[in-house]
ROLUMSE-357297 format. One record per atom (N, C-alpha, C): residue in one letter; y, z, x; residue number from 1; atom name. Coordinates in Angstrom, 2 decimals, decimal comma. Example, Ala and Ser with C-alpha at 12.3 -4.5 7.8 and 13.67 -1.06 7.14 Angstrom:
! residues 2
+------+---------+---------+---------+-----+------+
| type |       Y |       Z |       X | seq | atom |
+------+---------+---------+---------+-----+------+
|    A |   -5,69 |    7,80 |   13,19 |   1 |    N |
|    A |   -4,50 |    7,80 |   12,30 |   1 |   CA |
|    A |   -3,30 |    7,80 |   13,20 |   1 |    C |
|    S |   -2,25 |    7,08 |   12,85 |   2 |    N |
|    S |   -1,06 |    7,14 |   13,67 |   2 |   CA |
|    S |    0,03 |    7,87 |   12,90 |   2 |    C |
+------+---------+---------+---------+-----+------+
***
This chain:
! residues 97
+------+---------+---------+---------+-----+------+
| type |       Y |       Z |       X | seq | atom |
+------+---------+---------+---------+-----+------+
|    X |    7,51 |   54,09 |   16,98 |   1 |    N |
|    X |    8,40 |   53,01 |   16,64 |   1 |   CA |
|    X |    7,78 |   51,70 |   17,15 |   1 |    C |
|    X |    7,93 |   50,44 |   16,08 |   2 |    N |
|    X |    6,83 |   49,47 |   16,51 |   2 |   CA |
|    X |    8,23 |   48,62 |   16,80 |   2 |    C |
|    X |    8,55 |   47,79 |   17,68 |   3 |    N |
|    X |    9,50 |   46,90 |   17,99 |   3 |   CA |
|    X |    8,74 |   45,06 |   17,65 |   3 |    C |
|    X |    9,19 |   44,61 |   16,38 |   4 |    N |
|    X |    8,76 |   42,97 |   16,36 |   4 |   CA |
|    X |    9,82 |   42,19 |   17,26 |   4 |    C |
|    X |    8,79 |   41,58 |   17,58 |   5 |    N |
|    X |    9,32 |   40,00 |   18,35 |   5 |   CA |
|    X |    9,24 |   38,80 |   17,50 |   5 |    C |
|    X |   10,74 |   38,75 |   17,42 |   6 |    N |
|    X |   10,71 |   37,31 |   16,27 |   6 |   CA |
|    X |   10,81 |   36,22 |   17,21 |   6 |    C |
|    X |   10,15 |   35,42 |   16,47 |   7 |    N |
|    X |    9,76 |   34,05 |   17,42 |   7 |   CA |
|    X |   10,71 |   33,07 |   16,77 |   7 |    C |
|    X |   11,46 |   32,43 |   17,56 |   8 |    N |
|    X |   12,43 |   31,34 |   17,16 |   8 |   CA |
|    X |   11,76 |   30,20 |   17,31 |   8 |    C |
|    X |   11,69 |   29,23 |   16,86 |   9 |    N |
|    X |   11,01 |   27,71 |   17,18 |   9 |   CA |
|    X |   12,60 |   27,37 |   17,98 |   9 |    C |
|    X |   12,08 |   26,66 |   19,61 |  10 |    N |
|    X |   13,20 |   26,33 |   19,88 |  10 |   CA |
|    X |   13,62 |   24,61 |   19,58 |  10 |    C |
|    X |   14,76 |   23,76 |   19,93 |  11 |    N |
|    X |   15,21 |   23,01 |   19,35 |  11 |   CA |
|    X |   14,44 |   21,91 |   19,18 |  11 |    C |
|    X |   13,66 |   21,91 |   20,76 |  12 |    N |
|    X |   12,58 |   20,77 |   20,83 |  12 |   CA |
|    X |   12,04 |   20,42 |   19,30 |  12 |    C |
|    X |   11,44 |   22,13 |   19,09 |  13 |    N |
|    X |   10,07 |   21,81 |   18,26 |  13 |   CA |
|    X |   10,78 |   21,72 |   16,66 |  13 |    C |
|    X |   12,00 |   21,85 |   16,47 |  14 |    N |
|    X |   12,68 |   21,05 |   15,41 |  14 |   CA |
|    X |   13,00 |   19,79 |   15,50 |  14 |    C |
|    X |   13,48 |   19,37 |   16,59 |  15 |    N |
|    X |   13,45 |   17,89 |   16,75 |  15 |   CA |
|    X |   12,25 |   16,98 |   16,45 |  15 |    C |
|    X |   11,39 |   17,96 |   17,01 |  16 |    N |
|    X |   10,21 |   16,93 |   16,56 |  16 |   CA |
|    X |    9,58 |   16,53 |   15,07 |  16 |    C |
|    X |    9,86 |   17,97 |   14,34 |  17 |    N |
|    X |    9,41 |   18,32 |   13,24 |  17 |   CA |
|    X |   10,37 |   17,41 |   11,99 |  17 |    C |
|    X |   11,50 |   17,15 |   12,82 |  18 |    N |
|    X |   12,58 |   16,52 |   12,26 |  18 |   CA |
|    X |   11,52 |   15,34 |   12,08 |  18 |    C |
|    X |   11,62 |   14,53 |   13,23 |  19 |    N |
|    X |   11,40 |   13,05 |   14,01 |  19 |   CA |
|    X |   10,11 |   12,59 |   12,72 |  19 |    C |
|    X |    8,77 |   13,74 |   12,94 |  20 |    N |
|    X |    7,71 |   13,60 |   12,28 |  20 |   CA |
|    X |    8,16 |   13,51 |   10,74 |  20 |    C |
|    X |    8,81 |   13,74 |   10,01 |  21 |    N |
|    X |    9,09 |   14,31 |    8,60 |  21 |   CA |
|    X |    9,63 |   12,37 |    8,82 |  21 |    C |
|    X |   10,63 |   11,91 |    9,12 |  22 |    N |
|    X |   11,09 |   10,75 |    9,08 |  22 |   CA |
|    X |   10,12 |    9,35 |    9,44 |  22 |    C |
|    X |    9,52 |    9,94 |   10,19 |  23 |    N |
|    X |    8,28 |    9,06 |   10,36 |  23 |   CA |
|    X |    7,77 |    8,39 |    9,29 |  23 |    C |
|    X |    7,38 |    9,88 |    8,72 |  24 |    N |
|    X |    6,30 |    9,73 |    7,09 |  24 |   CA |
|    X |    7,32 |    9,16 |    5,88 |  24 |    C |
|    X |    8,18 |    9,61 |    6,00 |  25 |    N |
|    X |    9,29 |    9,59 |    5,33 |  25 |   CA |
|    X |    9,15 |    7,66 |    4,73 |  25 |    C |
|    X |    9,78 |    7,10 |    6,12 |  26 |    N |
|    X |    9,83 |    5,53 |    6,50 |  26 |   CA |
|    X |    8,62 |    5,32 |    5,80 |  26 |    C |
|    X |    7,51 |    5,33 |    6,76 |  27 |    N |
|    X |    6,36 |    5,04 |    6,32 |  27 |   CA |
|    X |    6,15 |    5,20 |    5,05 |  27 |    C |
|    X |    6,28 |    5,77 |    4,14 |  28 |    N |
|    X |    5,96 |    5,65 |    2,51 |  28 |   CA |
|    X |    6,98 |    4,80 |    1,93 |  28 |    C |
|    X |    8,07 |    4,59 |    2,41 |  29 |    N |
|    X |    9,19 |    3,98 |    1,94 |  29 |   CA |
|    X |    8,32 |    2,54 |    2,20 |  29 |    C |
|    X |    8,13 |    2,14 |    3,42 |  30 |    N |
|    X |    7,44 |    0,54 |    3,63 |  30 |   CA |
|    X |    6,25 |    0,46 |    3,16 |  30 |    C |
|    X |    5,51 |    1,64 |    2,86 |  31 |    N |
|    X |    4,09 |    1,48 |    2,23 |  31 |   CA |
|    X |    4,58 |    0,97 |    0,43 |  31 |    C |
|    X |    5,31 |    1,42 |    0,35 |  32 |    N |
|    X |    5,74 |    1,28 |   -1,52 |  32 |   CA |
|    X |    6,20 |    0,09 |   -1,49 |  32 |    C |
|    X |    7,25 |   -0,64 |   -0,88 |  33 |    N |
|    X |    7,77 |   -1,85 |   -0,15 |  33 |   CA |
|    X |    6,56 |   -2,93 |   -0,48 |  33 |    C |
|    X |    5,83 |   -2,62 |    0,63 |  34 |    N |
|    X |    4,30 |   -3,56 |    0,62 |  34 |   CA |
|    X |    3,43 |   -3,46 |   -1,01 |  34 |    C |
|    X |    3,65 |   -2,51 |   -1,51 |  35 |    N |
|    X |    2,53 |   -2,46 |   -2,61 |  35 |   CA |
|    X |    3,25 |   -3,62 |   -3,62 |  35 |    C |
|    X |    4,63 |   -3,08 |   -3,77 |  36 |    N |
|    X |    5,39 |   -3,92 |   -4,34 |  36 |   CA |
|    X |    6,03 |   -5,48 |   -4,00 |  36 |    C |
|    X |    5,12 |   -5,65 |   -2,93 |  37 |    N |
|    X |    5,35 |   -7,39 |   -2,50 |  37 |   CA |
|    X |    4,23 |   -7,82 |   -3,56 |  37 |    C |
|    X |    3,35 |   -6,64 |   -2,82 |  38 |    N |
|    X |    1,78 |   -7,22 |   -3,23 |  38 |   CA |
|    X |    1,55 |   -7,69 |   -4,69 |  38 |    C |
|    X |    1,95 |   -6,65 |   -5,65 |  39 |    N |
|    X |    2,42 |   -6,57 |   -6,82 |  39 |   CA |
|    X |    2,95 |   -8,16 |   -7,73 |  39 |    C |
|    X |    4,34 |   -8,31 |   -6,59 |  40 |    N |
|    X |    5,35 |   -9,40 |   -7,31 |  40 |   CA |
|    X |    4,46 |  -10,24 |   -6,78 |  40 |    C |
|    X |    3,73 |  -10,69 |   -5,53 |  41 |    N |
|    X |    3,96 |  -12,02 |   -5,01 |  41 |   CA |
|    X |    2,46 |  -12,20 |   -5,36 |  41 |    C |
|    X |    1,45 |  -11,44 |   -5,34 |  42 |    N |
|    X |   -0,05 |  -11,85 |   -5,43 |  42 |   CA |
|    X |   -0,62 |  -11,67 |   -6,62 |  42 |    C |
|    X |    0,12 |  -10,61 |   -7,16 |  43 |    N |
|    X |   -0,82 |  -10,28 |   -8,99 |  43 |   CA |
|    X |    0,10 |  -11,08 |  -10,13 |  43 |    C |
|    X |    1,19 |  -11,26 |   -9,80 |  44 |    N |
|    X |    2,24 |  -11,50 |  -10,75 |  44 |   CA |
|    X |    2,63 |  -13,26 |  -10,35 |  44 |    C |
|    X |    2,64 |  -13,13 |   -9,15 |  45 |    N |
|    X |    3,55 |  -14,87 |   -9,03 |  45 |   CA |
|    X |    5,10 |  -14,94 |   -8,96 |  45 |    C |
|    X |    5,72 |  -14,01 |   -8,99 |  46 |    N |
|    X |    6,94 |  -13,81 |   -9,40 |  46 |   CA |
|    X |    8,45 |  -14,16 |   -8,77 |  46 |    C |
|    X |    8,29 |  -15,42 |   -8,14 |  47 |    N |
|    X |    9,39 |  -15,94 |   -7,05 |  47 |   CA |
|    X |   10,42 |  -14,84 |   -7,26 |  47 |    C |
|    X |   11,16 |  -14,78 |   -8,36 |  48 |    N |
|    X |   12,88 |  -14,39 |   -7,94 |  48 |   CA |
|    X |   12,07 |  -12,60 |   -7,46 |  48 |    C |
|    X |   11,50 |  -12,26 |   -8,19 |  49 |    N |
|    X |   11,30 |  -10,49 |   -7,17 |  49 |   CA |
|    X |   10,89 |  -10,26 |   -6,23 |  49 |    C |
|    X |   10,35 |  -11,42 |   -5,88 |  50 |    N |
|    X |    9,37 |  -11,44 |   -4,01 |  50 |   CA |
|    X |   10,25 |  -12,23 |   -3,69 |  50 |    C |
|    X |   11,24 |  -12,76 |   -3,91 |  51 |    N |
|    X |   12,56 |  -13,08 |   -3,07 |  51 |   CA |
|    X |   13,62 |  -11,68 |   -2,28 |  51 |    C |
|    X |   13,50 |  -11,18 |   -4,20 |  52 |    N |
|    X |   14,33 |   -9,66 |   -4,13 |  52 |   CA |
|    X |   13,71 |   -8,72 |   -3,43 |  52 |    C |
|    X |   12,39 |   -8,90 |   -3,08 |  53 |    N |
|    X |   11,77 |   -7,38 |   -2,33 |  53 |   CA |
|    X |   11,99 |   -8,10 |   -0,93 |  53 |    C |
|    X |   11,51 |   -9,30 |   -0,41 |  54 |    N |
|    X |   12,10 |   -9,55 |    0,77 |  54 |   CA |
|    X |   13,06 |   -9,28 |    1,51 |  54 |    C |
|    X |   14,09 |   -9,62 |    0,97 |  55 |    N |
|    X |   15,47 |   -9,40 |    0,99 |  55 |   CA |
|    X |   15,97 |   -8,08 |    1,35 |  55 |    C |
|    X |   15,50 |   -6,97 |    0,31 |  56 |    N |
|    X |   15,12 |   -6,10 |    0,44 |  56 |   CA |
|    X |   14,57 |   -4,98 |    1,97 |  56 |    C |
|    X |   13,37 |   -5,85 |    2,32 |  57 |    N |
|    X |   12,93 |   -5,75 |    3,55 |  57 |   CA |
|    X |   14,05 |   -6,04 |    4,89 |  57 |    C |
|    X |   14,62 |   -7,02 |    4,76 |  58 |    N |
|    X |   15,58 |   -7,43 |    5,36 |  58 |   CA |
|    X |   16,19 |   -6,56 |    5,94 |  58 |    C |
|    X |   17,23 |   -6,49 |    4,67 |  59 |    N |
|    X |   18,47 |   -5,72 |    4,57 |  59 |   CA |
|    X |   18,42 |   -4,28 |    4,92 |  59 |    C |
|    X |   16,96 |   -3,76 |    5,10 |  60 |    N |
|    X |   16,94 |   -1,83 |    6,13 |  60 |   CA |
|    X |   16,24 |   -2,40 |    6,71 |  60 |    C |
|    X |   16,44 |   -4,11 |    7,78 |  61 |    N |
|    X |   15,83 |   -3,58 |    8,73 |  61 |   CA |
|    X |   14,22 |   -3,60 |    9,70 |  61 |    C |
|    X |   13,42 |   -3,53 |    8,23 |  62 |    N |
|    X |   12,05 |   -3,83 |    8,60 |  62 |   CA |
|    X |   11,35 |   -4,45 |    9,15 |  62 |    C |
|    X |   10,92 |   -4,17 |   10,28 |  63 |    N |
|    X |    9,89 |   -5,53 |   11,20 |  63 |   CA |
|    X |    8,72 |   -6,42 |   10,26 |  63 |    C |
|    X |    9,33 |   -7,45 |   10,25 |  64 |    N |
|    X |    8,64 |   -8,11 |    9,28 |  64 |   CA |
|    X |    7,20 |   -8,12 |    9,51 |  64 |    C |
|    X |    7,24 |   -8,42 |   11,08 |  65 |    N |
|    X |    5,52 |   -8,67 |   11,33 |  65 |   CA |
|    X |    4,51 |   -7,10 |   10,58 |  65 |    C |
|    X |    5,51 |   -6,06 |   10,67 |  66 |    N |
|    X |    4,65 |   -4,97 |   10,44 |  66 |   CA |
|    X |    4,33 |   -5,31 |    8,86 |  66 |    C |
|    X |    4,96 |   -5,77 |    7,81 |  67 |    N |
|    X |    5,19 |   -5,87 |    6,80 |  67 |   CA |
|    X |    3,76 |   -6,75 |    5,98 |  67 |    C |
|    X |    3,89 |   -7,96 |    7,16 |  68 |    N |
|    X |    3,06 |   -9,05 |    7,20 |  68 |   CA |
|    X |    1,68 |   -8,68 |    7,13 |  68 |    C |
|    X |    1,53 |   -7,32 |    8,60 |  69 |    N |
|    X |    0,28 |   -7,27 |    8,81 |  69 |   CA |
|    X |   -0,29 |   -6,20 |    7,72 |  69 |    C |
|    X |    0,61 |   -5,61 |    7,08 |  70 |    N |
|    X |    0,29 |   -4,51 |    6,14 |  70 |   CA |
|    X |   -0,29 |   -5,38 |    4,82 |  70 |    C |
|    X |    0,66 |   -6,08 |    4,55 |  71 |    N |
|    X |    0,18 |   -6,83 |    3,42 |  71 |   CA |
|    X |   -1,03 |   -7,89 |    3,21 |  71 |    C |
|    X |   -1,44 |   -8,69 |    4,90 |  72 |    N |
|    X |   -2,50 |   -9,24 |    4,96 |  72 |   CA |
|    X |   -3,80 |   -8,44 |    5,45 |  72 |    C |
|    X |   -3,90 |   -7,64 |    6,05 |  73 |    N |
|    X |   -4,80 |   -6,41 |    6,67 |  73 |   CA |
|    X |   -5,51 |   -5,68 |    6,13 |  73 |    C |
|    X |   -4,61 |   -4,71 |    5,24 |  74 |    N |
|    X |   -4,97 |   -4,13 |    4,43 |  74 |   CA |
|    X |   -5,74 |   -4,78 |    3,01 |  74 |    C |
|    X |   -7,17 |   -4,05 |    2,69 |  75 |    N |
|    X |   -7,71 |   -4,67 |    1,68 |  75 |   CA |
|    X |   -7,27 |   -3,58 |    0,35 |  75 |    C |
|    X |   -7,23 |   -2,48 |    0,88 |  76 |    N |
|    X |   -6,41 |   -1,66 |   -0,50 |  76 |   CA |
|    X |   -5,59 |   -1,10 |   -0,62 |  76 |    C |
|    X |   -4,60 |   -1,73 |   -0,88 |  77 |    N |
|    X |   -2,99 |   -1,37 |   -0,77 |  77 |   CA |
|    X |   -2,58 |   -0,11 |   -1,43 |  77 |    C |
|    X |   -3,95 |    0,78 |   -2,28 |  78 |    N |
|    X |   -3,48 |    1,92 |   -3,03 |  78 |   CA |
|    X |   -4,06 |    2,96 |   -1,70 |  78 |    C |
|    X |   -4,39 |    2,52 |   -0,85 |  79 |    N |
|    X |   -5,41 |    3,65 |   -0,09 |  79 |   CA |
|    X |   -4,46 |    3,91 |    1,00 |  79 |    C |
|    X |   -3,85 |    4,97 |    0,90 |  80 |    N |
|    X |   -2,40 |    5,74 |    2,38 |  80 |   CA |
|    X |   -3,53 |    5,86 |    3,55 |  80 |    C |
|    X |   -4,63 |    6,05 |    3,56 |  81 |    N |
|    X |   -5,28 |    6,34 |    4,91 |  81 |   CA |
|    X |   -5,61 |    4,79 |    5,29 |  81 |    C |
|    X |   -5,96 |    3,88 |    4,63 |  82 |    N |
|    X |   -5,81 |    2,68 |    5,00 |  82 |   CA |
|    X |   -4,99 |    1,93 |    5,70 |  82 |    C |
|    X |   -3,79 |    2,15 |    4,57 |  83 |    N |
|    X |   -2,51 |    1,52 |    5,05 |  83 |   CA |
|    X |   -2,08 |    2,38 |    6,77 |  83 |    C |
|    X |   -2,20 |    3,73 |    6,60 |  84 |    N |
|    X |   -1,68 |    4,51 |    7,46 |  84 |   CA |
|    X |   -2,62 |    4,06 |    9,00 |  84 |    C |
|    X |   -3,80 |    3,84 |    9,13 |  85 |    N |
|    X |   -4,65 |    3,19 |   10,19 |  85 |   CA |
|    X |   -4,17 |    1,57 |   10,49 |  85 |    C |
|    X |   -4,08 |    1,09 |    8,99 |  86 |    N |
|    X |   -3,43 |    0,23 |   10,11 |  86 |   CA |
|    X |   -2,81 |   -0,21 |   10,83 |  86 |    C |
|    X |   -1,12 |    0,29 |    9,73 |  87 |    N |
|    X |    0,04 |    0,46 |   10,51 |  87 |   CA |
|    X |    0,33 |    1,41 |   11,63 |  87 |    C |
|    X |   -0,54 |    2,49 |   11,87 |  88 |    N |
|    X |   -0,66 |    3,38 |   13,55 |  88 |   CA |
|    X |   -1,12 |    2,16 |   14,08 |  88 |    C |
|    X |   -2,42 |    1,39 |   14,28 |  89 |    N |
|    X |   -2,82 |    0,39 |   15,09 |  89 |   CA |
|    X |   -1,48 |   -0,47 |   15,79 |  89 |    C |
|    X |   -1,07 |   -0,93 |   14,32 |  90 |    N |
|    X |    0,44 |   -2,36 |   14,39 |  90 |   CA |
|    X |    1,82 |   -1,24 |   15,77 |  90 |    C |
|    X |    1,62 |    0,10 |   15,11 |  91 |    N |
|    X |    2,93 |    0,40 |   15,65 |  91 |   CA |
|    X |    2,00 |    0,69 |   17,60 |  91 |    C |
|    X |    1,19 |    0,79 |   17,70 |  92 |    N |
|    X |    0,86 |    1,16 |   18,82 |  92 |   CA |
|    X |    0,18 |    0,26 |   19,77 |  92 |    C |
|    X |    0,18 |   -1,03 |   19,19 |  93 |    N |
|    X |   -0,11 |   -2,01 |   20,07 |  93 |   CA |
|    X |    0,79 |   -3,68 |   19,40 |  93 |    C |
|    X |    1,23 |   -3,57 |   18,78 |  94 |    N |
|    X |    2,28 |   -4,50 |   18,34 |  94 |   CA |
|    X |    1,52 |   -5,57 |   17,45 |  94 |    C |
|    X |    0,48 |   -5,45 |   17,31 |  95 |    N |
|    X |   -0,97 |   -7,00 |   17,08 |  95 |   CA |
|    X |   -1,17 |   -6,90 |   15,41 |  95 |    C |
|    X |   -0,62 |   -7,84 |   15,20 |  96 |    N |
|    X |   -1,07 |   -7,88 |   13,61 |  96 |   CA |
|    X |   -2,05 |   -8,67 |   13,71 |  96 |    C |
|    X |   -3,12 |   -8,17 |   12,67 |  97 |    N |
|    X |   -4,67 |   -8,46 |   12,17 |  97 |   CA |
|    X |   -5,56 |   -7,42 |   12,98 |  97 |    C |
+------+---------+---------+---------+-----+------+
***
């Protein structure tokens, strides 16, 4: 008779798994955010929608400076490992550029 040991993940390591999932979560939410400033305000010209995506930004919240440094920093706003280096940098030492 073989007896298994089921392994429970305890709450910690859901919490975290939680925490991490929301992380990325955010993060693509403000990465799409930024593409779409980039979009209205630099390819297009488009006052009233780079009013509306601002606003936007606003209204959930968003640290603007992170926003700022994403959108001036970054040279390719389609590249997630880009964006994602820089904004780890921004969130881990506060320094935009």
């Amino acid at each position: 008779m073989v007896l298994k040991k089921e392994i429970l993940p305890s709450s910690v390591d859901v919490q975290m798994g939680t925490q991490e999932t929301r992380i990325k979560n955010d993060r693509q939410a403000v990465f799409q955010l930024v593409r779409e400033l980039v979009q209205a305000q630099f390819e297009r010209g488009d006052e009233e929608l780079t009013k509306r995506l601002w606003q936007d930004v606003a209204d959930r919240g968003i640290d603007l400076d992170r926003v700022i440094n994403l959108l001036y920093t970054c040279s390719f706003h389609e590249d997630d490992n880009e964006m994602t280096s820089v904004d780890e940098t921004y969130q881990k030492t506060g320094l935009v550029g």
